[in-house]
C-alpha angles and dihedrals in degrees: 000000000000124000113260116252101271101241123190125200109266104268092235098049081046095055084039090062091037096067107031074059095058094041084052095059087050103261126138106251129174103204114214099153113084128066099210103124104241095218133115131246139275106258091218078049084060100048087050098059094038088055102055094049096113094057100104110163129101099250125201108317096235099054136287121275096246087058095035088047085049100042086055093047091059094046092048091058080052096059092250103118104211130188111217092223086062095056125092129189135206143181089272131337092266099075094030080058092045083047093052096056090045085059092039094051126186123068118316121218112227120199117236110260106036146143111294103252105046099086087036089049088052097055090048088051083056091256142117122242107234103212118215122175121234129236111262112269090017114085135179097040120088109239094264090219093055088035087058096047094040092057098036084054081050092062108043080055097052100260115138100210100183110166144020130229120213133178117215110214097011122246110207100050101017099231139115146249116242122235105248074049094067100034075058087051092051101048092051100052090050088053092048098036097236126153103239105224110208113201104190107165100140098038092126092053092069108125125241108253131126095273081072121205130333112275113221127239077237090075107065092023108035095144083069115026129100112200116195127181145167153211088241112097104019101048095035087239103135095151090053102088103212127152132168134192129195117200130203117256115243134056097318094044084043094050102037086054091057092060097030090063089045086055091045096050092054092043112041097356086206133350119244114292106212083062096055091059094054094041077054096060098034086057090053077069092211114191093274095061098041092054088041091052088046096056092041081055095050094038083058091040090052104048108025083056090059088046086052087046083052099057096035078056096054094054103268133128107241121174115236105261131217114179141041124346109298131117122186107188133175128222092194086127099059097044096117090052099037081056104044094044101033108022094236127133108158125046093248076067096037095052093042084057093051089050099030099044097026112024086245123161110203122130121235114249082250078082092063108044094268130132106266079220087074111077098224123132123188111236120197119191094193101100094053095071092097143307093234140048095255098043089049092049089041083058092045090046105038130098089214118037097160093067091053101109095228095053089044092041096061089043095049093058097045082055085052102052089047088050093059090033093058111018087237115125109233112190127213118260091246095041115047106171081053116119104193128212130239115283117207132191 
């Protein structure tokens, strides 16, 4: 018999239980590791969910009406004109991904870096991840000129690449494709025949600046795209379990529709009801979403821009960012120090230092797909809103989250530990002649 797919834990559920772990046995830990938002939920969230508690059937597989309606409907405001027997829905966007790549079929390429289960989720599906490296400051879509060449060398050796895998916007750097990347894109996936899958999962955390919001594969491509999205990020619901997929209209979206649904029946047979109900409400985007949604933007925005200020102080290149609350920096610069004073010459190192010196949560840009050669480490700001419901709701609510103590005081101590990692004073961000000492776990 074959050997079974080797499978490792996600690195992010891994850190998660890591350091929920370490706070258990008593010890100080900053957590910037995860990407839950650590926000609570909309009360008329709540109600909905509350409401629809007696509903107990299965349902269709792919979704009930009233979500699919929904789900098209939300598309629709986002110029992507959707057609609800095209949507499908699933407990999460992770397996309706994994379930993607299982009715899709053939190797996926996977752009370098990338969130940490796509290439995982395509050696379960009995494929091989195709790495192609991103251009710099846009992460989450694979260069299309290397993209081209990878997958037409993947051919002439026997390889069967059949579809493409893009974050927008990117976890793990935060950033943004530009346009003319994506009508690449486009253009490249027509000519090689490849299914664009979309994962645009944090589409509405997107900040607002001029460059105004991310454009979707889907459109320059939309013959050939597949979009899917959650409730997830932008509505703080991890535990929710709710994924949805658009298809394209025509022959591919028709066809891949008719498998996904057959995945999705052996796999999850329906997703839960009673949160159908509420994803159908959330994606009405009545006015309450749609402010709750806005201050969860500007809260990320806020407080993932001072970590960035913290890191460009400390002597690391670190890409402007314009969604969510990721930061993906790299302390390149300070390799001869970082290596002189630490010992540490590769980001595996680099990220057991943060966690083992300083209780610091961060994942190593291996995570993420990346050379541990490169000395890059994925920050997320989403777990330092509050440890408790009102102090959550007082960061979400407030004009100045940046001034509430326990907000400062997880940055100030970030801006500490860099400070003793690098030799590099980093100030905090209310007292710039400061030059802060060491803070050890």
């Amino acid at each position: 018999m074959p050997e079974p797919v080797p499978v490792t834990m996600s690195a992010t559920l891994a850190a998660d239980a890591e350091m929920a772990r370490r706070r258990r046995a008593g010890e100080h830990v900053l957590s910037l590791a995860s990407g839950e938002i650590g926000l609570p939920v909309l009360p008329e969230l709540r109600e909905r969910l509350a409401a629809a508690a007696h509903r107990n059937t299965y349902g269709p597989v792919e979704g009930s009406p009233a979500l699919r309606e929904a789900a098209a409907g939300y598309w629709n405001r986002r110029n992507l004109p959707t057609d609800p027997d095209l949507v499908v829905c699933g407990p999460g966007s992770k397996p309706l991904l994994f379930a993607l790549m299982l009715a899709i079929g053939g190797d996926v390429v996977v752009p370098v870096p990338s969130w940490v289960s796509y290439a995982t989720q395509a050696r379960m599906a009995g494929a091989r991840p195709l790495n192609v490296p991103t251009l710099p400051g846009q992460g989450g879509v694979p260069d299309p000129d290397a993209l081209r060449e990878a997958v037409t060398t993947a051919r002439a050796d026997g390889r069967n690449p059949r579809s493409v895998i893009v974050t927008l916007p990117d976890n793990p750097t935060g950033t943004i494709a530009h346009p003319d990347t994506l009508r690449r894109l486009a253009d490249a996936a027509r000519d090689l025949d490849l299914v664009i899958v979309s994962d645009e999962i944090y589409c509405d955390l997107v900040y607002d600046t001029p460059a105004g919001p991310a454009l979707s594969p889907a459109a320059f491509a939309p013959e050939r795209t597949v979009v899917t999205t959650g409730l997830t990020k932008n509505l703080a619901v991890g535990g929710w379990r709710t994924g949805i997929a658009h298809l394209p209209e025509g022959t591919l979206g028709r066809a891949l529709h008719t498998r996904l649904t057959a995945v999705a029946s052996q796999l999850w047979s329906s997703t839960t009801a009673p949160v159908q109900d509420a994803a159908a409400y959330a994606l009405t985007e009545p006015p309450e979403i749609l402010a709750y949604v806005a201050a969860a933007r500007r809260l990320h925005e806020s407080v993932v821009r001072q970590a960035a200020r913290h890191f460009a102080a400390a002597g690391a290149d670190v890409e402007p960012v314009r969604s969510t609350c990721y930061l993906y920096p790299s302390l390149e610069p300070l390799r001869e120090h970082l290596h002189a004073a630490h010992g540490i010459t590769g980001a595996t190192q680099l990220a057991t230092h943060f966690a083992q010196h300083y209780g610091v949560g961060l994942l190593p840009g291996t995570a993420f797909g990346d050379s541990d050669d490169l000395l890059r480490i994925r920050t997320a700001t989403s777990q330092i809103y509050g440890t408790t419901e009102a102090e959550q709701t007082t960061a979400l609510t407030t004009a100045a989250p940046l001034e509430l103590p326990w907000i400062k005081a997880a940055l100030d101590r970030l801006a500490d530990v860099l400070t003793d990692l690098t030799g590099n004073p980093v100030p905090h961000h209310d007292t710039p002649a400061q030059a802060p000492a060491p803070a050890h776990a």
